[in-house]
C-alpha positions as CSV (number, residue, x, y, z in Angstrom):
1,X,115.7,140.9,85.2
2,X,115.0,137.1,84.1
3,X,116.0,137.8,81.0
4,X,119.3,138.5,82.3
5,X,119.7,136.1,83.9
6,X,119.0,133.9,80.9
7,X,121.3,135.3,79.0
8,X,123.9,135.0,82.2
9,X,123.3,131.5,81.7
10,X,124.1,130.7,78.3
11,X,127.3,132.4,78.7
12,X,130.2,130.2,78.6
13,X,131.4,131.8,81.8
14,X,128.5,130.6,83.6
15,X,128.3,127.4,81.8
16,X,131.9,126.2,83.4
17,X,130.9,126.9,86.5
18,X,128.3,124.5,86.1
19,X,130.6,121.8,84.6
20,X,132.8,122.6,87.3
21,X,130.1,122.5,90.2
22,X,129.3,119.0,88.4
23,X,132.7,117.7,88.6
24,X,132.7,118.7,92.0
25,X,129.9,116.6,93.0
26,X,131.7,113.6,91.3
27,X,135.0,114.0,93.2
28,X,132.9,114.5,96.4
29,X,130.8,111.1,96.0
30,X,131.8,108.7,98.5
31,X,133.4,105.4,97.6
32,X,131.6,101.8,97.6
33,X,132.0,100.7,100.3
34,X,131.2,103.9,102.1
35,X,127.9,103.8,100.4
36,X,127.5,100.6,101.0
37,X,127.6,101.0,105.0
38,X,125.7,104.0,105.3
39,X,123.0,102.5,103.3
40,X,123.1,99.7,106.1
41,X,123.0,101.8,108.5
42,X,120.2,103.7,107.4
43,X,118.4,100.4,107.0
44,X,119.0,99.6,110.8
45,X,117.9,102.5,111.2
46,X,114.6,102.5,109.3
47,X,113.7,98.7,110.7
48,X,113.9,100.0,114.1
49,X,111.0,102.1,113.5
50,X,109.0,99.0,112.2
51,X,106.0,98.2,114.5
52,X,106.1,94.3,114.1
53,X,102.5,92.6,114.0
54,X,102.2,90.7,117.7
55,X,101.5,86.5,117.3
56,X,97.9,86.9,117.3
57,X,97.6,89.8,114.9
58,X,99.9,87.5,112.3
59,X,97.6,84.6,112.7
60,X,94.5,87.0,112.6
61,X,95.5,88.2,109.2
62,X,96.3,85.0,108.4
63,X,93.1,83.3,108.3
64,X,91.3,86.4,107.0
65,X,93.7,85.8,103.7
66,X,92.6,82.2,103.5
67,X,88.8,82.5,103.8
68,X,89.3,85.2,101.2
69,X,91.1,83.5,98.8
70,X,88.6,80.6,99.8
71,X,85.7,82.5,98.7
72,X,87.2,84.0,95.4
73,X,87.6,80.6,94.5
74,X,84.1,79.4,95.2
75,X,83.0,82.6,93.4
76,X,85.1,81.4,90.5
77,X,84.3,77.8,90.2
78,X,80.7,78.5,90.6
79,X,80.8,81.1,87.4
80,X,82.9,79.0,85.6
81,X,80.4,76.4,85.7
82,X,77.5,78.6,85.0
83,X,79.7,80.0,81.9
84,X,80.6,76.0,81.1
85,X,76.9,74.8,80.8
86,X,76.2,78.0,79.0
87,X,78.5,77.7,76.4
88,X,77.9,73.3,76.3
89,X,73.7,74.6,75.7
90,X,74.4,77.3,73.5
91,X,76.8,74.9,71.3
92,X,74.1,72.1,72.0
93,X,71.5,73.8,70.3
94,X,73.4,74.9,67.2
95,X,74.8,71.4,66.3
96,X,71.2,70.1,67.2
């Protein structure tokens, strides 16, 4: 039976219904503008569902980001110095 079907479909019969079902779809797309406002609405739509961080939570969240950036810079500078005076003693010792 799929083989029939198969073969249904690479029929040119069954072929311009699909090219016709395609141009269908192309007459039935909405203008623009059209698009344009629906996709506004649905964007009202989705923001409404937003649950918005309160004051404190904001300022919470906040602060956590700075220390953490804070720290992964400490963590930084400290092996880029490490890997600095490495690299001066390893250099030191083969010019020396």
């Amino acid at each position: 039976m799929a083989e029939n079907e198969k073969m249904e479909q690479n029929t040119p019969a069954a072929s311009g219904k699909a090219e016709k079902a395609k141009k269908a779809d192309k007459k039935a797309k909405p203008n623009t503008f059209a698009r344009i406002g629906r996709w506004a609405h649905e964007l009202k739509v989705e923001l409404k569902k937003v649950v918005w961080p309160t004051w404190k939570q904001t300022v919470n969240n906040t602060l956590i980001v700075i220390a953490c950036v804070l720290l992964v810079g400490v963590f930084i500078w400290v092996f880029d110095a490490i890997a600095g005076g490495l690299i001066q003693a390893l250099t030191h010792l083969v010019q020396g």
